[in-house]
C-alpha positions in Angstrom: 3.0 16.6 2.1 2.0 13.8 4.2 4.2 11.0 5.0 3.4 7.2 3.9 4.3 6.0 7.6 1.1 8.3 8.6 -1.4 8.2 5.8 -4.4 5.8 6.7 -6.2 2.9 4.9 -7.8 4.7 2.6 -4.9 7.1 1.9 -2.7 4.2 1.1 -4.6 2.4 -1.1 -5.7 5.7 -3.1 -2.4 6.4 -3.6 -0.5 3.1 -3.5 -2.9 0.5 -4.5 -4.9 1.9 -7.3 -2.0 1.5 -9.3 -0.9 -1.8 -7.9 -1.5 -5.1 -10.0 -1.9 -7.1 -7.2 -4.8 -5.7 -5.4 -8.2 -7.2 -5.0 -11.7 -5.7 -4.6 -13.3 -5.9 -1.0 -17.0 -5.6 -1.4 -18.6 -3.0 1.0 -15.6 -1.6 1.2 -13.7 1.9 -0.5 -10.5 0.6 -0.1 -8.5 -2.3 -1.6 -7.5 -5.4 -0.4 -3.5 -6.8 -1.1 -3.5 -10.1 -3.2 0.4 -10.4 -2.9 1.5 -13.6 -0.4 2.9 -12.4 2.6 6.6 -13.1 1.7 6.4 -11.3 -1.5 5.1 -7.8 0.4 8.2 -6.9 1.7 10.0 -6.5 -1.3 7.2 -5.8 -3.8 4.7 -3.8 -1.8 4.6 -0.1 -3.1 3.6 1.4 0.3 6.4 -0.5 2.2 8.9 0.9 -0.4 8.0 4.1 0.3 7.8 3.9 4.2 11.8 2.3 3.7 12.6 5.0 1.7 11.0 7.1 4.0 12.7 5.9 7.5 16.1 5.6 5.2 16.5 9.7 5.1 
């Protein structure tokens, strides 16, 4: 299993943003883009949950 810390952008937002309510659509793009503000990201952002709970263990 692959680690969060290590996946890249496309990983990420496959597995993290698709299910995200905050993302946006980048045009020309396969990947998302984040529509949080850049003080909410920390605390709401799926992947950087999981790359805290990762570095936690």
């Amino acid at each position: 299993m692959i680690k969060a810390k290590d996946m890249n952008r496309a990983q990420i937002t496959h597995t993290f943003c698709n299910w995200c309510k905050y993302r946006r659509c980048v045009l020309g793009y396969d990947y998302w883009e984040c529509g949080l503000e850049e003080a909410k990201k920390e605390k709401e952002c799926l992947y950087r949950q999981a790359v805290r709970r990762e570095e936690g263990q």
